[in-house]
N, C-alpha and C positions, 0 to 999 in steps of 0.2 A: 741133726737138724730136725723141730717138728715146728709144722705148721697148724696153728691156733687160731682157731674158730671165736670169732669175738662178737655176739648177736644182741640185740637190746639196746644198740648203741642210741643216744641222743640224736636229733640231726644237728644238732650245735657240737657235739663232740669234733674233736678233732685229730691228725696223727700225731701231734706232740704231748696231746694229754693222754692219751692214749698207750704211746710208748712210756710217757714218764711213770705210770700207774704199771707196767711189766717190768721195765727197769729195776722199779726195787726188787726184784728176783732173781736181777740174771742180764746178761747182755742180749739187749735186742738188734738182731742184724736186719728188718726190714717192720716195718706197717705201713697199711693198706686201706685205706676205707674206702670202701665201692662207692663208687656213686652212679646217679641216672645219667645212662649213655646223651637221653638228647637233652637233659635239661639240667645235668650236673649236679644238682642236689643227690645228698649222701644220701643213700637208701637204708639205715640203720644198722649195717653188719660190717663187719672188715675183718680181717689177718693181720697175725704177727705171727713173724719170725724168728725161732731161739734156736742157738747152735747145739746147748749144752741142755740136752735131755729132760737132768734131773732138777734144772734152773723153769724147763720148760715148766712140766708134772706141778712143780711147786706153784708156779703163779697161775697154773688152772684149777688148782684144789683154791688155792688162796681166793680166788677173785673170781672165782662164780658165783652168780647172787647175788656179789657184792653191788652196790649203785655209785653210779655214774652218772651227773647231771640229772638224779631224781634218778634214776630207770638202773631196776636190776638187771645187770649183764647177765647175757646167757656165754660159757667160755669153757669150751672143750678143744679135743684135737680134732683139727679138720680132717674131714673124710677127704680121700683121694677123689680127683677132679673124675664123671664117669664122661664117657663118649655119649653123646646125645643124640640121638635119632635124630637122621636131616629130611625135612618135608615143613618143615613148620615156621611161620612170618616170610618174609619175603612176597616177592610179588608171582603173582599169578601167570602164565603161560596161556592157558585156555581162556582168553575173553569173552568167554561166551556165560554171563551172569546180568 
């Protein structure tokens, strides 16, 4: 299984043009395009999902650079998710500002 880093995307892209453009490479078992938590628009990056390695490798050598809706995709393998230091958004404790 690798998970595939897909950056550059259009905000008009979407998961079926998306998957249909790694398809020709290989079987896709999931895509994902992030969007904004409060306001739902897609924030330009998403994941895809391949089971088979060498299917993966090939449609990220194939389809970096390439353009998508005008805009050349940035498409590598996703770095492993890191633990985030917790302190930061949320609300305040100390009302005294």
């Amino acid at each position: 299984m690798k998970n595939i880093f897909v950056g550059n995307l259009s905000f008009g892209a979407t998961e079926s043009s998306v998957r249909s453009l790694f398809e020709a490479y290989g079987t896709v078992d999931r895509v994902s395009i992030v969007t904004d938590r409060d306001t739902g628009q897609a924030r330009g990056f998403g994941f895809v999902e391949m089971s088979v390695n060498a299917e993966a490798d090939r449609a990220i050598n194939e389809l970096n650079g390439r353009e998508l809706d005008g805009r050349a995709m940035n498409v590598n393998e996703a770095r492993p998710k890191t633990d985030r230091a917790s302190g930061g958004g949320g609300q305040r404790r100390d009302k005294r500002w």
